[in-house]
Every structure is written in C-alpha cells, then in structure tokens.
C-alpha positions in Angstrom: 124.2 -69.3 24.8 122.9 -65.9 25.5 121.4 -64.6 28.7 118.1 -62.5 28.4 119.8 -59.3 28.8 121.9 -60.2 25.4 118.9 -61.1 24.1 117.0 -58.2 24.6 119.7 -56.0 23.2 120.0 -58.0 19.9 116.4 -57.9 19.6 117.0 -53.9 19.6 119.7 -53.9 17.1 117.6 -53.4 13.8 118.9 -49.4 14.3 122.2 -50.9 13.4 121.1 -52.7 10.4 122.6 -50.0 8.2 125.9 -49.6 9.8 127.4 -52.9 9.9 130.9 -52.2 8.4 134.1 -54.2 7.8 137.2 -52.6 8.9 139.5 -51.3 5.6 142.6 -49.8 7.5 143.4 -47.5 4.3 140.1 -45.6 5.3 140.6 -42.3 6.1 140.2 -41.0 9.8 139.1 -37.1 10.1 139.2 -35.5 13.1 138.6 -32.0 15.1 141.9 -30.9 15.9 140.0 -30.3 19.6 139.8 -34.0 20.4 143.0 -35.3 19.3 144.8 -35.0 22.8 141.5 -34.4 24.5 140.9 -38.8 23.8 144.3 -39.3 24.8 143.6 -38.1 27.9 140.1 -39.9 28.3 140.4 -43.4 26.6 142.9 -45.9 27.0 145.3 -46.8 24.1 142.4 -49.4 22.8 139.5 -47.4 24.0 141.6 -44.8 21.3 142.0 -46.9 18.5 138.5 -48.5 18.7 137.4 -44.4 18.7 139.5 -44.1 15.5 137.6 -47.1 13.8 134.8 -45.5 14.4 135.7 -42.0 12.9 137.0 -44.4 9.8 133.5 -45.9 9.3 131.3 -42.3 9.0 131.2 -39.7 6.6 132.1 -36.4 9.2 129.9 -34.2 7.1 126.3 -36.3 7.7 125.1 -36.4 11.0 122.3 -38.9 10.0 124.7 -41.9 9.9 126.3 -42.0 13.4 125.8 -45.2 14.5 128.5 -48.4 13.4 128.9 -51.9 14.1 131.8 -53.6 13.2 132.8 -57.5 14.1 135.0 -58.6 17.0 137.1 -61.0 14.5 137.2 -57.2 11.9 139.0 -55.9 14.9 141.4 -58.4 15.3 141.9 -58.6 12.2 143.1 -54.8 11.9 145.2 -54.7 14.8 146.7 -57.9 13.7 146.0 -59.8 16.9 144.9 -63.4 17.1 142.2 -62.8 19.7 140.3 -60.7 21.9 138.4 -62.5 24.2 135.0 -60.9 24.7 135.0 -60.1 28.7 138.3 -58.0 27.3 136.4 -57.0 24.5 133.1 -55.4 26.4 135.4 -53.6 28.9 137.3 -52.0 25.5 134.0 -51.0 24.9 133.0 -49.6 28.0 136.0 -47.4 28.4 134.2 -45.0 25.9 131.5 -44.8 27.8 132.3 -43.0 31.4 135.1 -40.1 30.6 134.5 -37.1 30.0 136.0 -35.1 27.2 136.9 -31.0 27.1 136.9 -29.7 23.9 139.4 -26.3 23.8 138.1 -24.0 21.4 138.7 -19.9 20.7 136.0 -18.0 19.1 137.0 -14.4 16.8 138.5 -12.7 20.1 140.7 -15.5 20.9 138.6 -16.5 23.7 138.8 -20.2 25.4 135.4 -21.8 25.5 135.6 -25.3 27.3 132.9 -27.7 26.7 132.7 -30.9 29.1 130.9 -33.8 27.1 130.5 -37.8 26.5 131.4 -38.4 23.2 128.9 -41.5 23.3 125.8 -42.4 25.0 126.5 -46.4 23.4 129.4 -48.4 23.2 129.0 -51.7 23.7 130.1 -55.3 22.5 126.9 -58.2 22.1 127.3 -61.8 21.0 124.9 -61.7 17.6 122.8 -64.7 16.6 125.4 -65.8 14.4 127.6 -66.7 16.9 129.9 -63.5 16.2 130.6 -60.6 18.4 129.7 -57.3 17.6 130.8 -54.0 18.8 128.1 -51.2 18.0 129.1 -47.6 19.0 126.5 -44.7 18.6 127.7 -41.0 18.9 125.3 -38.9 21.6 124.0 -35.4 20.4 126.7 -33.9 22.3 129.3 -35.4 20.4 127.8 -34.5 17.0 129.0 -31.1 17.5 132.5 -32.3 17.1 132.4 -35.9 15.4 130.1 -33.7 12.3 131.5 -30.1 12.2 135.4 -30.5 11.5 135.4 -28.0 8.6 134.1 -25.4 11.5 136.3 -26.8 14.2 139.7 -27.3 12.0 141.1 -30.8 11.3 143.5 -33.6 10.5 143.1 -36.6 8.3 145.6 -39.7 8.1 145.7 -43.1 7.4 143.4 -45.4 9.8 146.3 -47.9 10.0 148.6 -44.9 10.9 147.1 -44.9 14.5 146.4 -48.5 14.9 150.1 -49.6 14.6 150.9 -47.6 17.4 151.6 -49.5 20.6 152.2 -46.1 22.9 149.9 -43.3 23.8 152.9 -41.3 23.8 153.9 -42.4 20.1 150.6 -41.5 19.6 150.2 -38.3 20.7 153.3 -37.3 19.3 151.8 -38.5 15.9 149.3 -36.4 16.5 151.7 -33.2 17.1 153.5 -34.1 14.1 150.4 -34.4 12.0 149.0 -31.3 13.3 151.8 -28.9 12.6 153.4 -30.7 9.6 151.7 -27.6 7.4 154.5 -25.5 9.1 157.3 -28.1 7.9 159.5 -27.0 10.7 158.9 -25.2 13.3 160.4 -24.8 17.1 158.2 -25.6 20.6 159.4 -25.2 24.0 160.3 -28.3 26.1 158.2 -28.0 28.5 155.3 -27.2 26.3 156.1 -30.2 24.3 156.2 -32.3 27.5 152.6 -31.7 28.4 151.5 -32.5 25.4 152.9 -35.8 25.2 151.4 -36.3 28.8 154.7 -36.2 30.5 154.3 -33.9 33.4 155.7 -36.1 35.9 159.1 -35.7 37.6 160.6 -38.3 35.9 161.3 -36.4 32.8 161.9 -33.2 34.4 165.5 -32.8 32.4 165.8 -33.5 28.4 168.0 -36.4 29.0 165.6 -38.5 30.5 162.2 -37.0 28.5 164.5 -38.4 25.2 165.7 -41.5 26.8 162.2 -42.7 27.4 160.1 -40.7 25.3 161.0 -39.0 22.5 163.3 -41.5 20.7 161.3 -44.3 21.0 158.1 -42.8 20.1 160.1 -41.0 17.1 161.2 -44.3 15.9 157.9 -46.2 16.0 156.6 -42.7 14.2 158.7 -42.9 11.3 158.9 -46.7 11.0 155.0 -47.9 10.9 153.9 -44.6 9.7 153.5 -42.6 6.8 154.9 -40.0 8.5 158.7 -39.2 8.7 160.0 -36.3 10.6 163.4 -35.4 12.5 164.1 -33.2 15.7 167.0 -32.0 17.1 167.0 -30.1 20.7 167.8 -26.8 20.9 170.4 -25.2 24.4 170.3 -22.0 26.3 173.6 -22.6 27.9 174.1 -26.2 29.9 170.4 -26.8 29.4 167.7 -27.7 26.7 165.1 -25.5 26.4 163.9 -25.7 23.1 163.0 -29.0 20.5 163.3 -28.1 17.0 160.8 -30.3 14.3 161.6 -30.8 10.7 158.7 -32.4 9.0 159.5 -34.5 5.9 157.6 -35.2 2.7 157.9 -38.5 2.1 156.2 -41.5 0.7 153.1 -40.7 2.0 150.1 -42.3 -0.2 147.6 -39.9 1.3 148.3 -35.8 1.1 146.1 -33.7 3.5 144.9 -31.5 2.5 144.7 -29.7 6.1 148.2 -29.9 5.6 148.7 -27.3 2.5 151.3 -25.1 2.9 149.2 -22.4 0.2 147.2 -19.3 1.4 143.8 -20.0 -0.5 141.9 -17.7 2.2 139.5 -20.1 1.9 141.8 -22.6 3.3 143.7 -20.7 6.1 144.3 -22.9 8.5 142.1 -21.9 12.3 145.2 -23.2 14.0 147.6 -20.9 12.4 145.3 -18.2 12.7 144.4 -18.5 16.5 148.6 -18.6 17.5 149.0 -15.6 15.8 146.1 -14.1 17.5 147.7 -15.3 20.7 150.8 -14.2 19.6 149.8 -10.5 18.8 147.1 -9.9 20.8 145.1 -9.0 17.4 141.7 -9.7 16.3 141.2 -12.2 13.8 140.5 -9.9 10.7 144.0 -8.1 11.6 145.6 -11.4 11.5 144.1 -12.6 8.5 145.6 -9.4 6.8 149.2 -10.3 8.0 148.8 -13.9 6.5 147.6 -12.4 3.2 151.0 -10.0 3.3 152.9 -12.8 3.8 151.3 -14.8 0.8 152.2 -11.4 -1.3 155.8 -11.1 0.2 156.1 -15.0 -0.9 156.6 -15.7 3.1 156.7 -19.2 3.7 153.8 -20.2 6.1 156.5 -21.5 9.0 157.6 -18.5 9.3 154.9 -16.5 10.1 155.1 -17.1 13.4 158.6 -17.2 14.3 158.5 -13.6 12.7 155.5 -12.8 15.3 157.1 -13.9 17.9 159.5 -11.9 17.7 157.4 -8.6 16.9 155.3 -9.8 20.5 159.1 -10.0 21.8 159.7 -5.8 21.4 158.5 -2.8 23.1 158.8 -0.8 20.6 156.5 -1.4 18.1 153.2 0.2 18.1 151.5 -1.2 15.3 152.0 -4.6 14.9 149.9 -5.4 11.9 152.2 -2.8 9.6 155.3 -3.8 11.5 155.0 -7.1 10.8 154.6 -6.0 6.8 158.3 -4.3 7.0 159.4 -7.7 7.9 158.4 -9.3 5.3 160.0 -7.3 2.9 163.1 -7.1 3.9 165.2 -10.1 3.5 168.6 -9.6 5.5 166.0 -8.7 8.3 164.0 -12.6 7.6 167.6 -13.9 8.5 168.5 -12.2 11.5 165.2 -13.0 12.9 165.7 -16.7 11.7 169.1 -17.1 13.5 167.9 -15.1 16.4 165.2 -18.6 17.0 168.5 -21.1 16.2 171.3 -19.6 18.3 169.7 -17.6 20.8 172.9 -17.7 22.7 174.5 -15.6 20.4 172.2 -12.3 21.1 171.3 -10.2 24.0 168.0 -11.6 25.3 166.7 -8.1 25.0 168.2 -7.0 21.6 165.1 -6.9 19.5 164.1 -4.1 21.5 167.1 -2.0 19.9 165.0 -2.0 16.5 162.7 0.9 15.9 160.1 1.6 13.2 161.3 2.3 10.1 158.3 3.9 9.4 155.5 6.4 11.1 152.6 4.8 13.0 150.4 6.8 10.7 151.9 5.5 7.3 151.7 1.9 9.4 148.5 2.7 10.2 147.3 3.0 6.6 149.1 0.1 5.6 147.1 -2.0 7.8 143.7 -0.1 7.0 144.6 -1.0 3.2 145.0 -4.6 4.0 142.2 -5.3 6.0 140.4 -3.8 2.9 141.7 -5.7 0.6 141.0 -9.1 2.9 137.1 -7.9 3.1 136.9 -7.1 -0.7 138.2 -11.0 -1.1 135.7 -12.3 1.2 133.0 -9.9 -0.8 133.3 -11.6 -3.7 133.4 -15.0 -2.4 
C-alpha cells in the first residue's frame, strides 16, 4: 500500500513513459573527463554507480532524452546483490540529489573556469502500481552542459560493468586515472599528485609504504582482475624516498577500444587533455601547441612522450623559443634517449643539467620554424 504522496508522484510519471530501461551492463558509459573525480568526490560509492547507470541508459549527444527509469530488482540484478531494500534504496537515490559538483575546465589560454552545479534536479525511488520499485533520475539544465556536450568537454568511454564491479572509491578513481591517460601507454606522475587524486590526502598515507599497503595494491588488483583494463606500476626514488609512480598501460583483452584512447594524431582527434598539459607545461597558447603535436606526428614521436620531452624544455633557462626547441628534439634521437633516462634515473644527473644545453640553432631560424608550423596547422584546419 501506497501513501498519497506516492500516489501523487506515480500519477506524475507519464514523463517517464519513454525512458523505462533495463539495465545491459555491456552498455557503454561516456563521460566528461570533468566529472570523473568531480562525482567521486560528491556521491557515495552507490550514489556513483547508480550515476553510471544512468550515463549507460542515454545517448550523450541528444539532450531531449534525459530522463530514465530503471527497476529496483534491474539494479540488483547488475550489481549482483540479492536485495536492496527500498528505505536503502530511496536514500541511494537521494545522495544525488544535495552535492554539489565543480566542473574544472581551461578555455584557449589555459585558463581555469570552475562551475558549481547539481547534476540533477530528480532522483528518486517510487513503489509503481505493479508492485515494483522504480528509480527515475532526470538531469537539470545545468547538468546538460556536461551529461550532452562530451565531444566539447573531452571524454572517456568503458564498459558499464567495468565500474559497477568495483567495491572501492579508490579502485575506482584509480580506474578512472588509468582510463584517462591509457592514450599515453606509460607515462610518470608525482606521488603526491597521484595521492590527491585518489582522495588520499590524509596523514595516513603520507610515506609510499603505507599509500601502497592500503591503496595502491589493492585497488590495482581489483583493477586488473574485474576489469577490462590491465596496467602495471612501479615507484620511482630520489634517494631513500619515493617520489615518483611510474604507469605502464597494457593492451589487453579488452572487448571495447576507445576511441578517446587513440594513440594517432588525426587533428581532428587530438586529445583536449593532452593539449591543455602541454599548454601548462609551456606556457603556450593552444595553436603553438597544436603545432608541436603535429611535429611530433611528422618526427613519428610517440604521443607519451610529448610531454616528458616538454617537461623537460619548461625544465631549462635557456631556451627561448620553445615551440622550435621542442622541434630539434624531436629530430634527434640520441637526444630522445638522454631525455628518457633523465625521467627514469634522475639520480644519476645533476638536478640542474639540462640547463648546460643551448640552442643549436638561432632564435630567428627557430622563429621561422614555428611561424611555418603554425601555418601549416591553419592550412589543415582551412580545408577541413
């Protein structure tokens, strides 16, 4: 038996009539690369997983369609639990509701815009006149700006059942990491920038051994064993102490290839992520940067290592144009390998030794190398 205020709300539910879905866990989940840590932070590890059901039930490219139902017993079913009881259910529900979520984005000048929103303005869970619980979730107008516009925003896309198998918000979020930078197929980050993007900030993982211990093995094991994903790390030292975490993605068994996840330099597909680092990197402007990437796709420079090579340009004070030197790198190999083993055995150099390479060539020959690429990159984009 219902009490009036169900009853009402059923009575209002013929806007849902279209969007009734089942749950197929091979669906595909797309997603802003803005919001994938951004929800961590907001929802709790169901409130995220009934947000990735939703993503799997609408087409990210039509606004029009952004309300879905879905059954209780559809839910249960895909997280392979015997039973959610509906007061547990509602309050799943509801944690969608409340937090708010802020969006990090960069526009051309590799400024950061933050947006504070609520990704829903309904998310509830009614017993239907069948006798079944439903949840129905409806995306605000807010949202629509980042639920509809991930081929403006940047993107992932996996596996539904990828995320639902998960049974820690830090597995999770390093799933996410993983997913994110897997076009770079391996790639170095700093400990304590990879720390706060798993969400441990807390004393307790101040030092590597204990961050690994309770962190990063166990969420590297569930990873690789209930996803399609399959990765290794190993931790880099600067002396006694770990500084650094290298990642080496893997392409395994995977049924579903992103595309996000290309590893070509179709300009059309350059990948916002890779081009806002390097931004940050260099301090350029996008069309400079866009210019390097298209040297590097010339040069046959492997898209990984465009920004160790950056890096390690931003690294000198001696380099005036940055945009020409970084064109010198790429065509000289023995210099590729220094730079590489520079990243892997820091030890082994002078912290300041980059600095003791100087330009090969003038700042007005590097001048008009850049001027002839950023040419080139606008002729492209002309004819497209």
């Amino acid at each position: 038996m219902t009490n009036d205020n169900t009853n009402n709300e059923i009575c209002c539910l013929s806007e849902f009539n279209y969007g009734l879905n089942s749950i197929d866990t091979n669906n595909i989940v797309e997603i802003a690369n803005c919001l994938l840590f951004e929800c961590l932070k907001a929802y709790g590890l169901m409130g995220v997983k009934l947000f990735n059901i939703y993503l799997s039930l609408i087409n990210p490219r039509d606004d029009n369609y952004y309300i879905v139902g879905f059954s209780k017993s559809s839910v249960e079913k895909a997280l392979n639990l015997e039973r959610i009881r509906p007061k547990v259910a509602k309050k799943y529900a509801d944690s969608l509701l409340n937090p708010v979520i802020v969006p990090t984005l960069g526009d051309e000048n590799n400024t950061i815009i933050e947006d504070k929103i609520v990704l829903f303005d309904r998310s509830t869970c009614l017993l239907a006149p069948n006798g079944q619980y439903w949840f129905f979730l409806s995306c605000s107008q807010a949202g629509k700006k980042y639920l509809f516009n991930i081929d403006g925003l940047g993107y992932i896309k996996y596996k539904l059942e990828n995320v639902l198998k998960l049974n820690s918000k830090y597995s999770m979020a390093l799933y996410f990491y993983i997913e994110k930078n897997s076009y770079r197929r391996s790639w170095i980050v700093d400990f304590e920038e990879l720390k706060t993007i798993l969400g441990c900030t807390s004393k307790t993982y101040e030092h590597f051994k204990a961050f690994n211990n309770q962190v990063l093995t166990p969420s590297s094991k569930e990873v690789n064993e209930k996803t399609d994903t399959s990765f290794e790390y190993e931790a880099i030292k600067q002396g006694p102490w770990v500084t650094q975490i290298r990642f080496i993605y893997k392409n395994n068994n995977s049924t579903y290839e992103n595309n996000q996840k290309s590893p070509k330099y179709n300009e059309s597909e350059y990948n916002e992520d890779l081009i806002g680092r390097i931004m940050n990197i260099l301090k350029l402007g996008k069309e400079s940067v866009v210019a390097i990437i298209k040297a590097a796709e010339d040069n046959g420079i492997p898209v990984e290592d465009i920004l160790i090579y950056a890096n390690f340009v931003a690294s000198s004070n001696n380099i005036n144009n940055k945009v020409g030197y970084m064109i010198t790198i790429f065509r000289k190999k023995d210099f590729q390998e220094y730079i590489k083993d520079y990243y892997k055995n820091p030890s082994k150099y002078n912290k300041n030794s980059f600095n003791d390479f100087k330009q090969s060539m003038t700042d007005e020959k590097l001048d008009e190398i850049e001027r002839m690429l950023i040419r080139q990159v606008n002729k492209k984009g002309d004819k497209g």
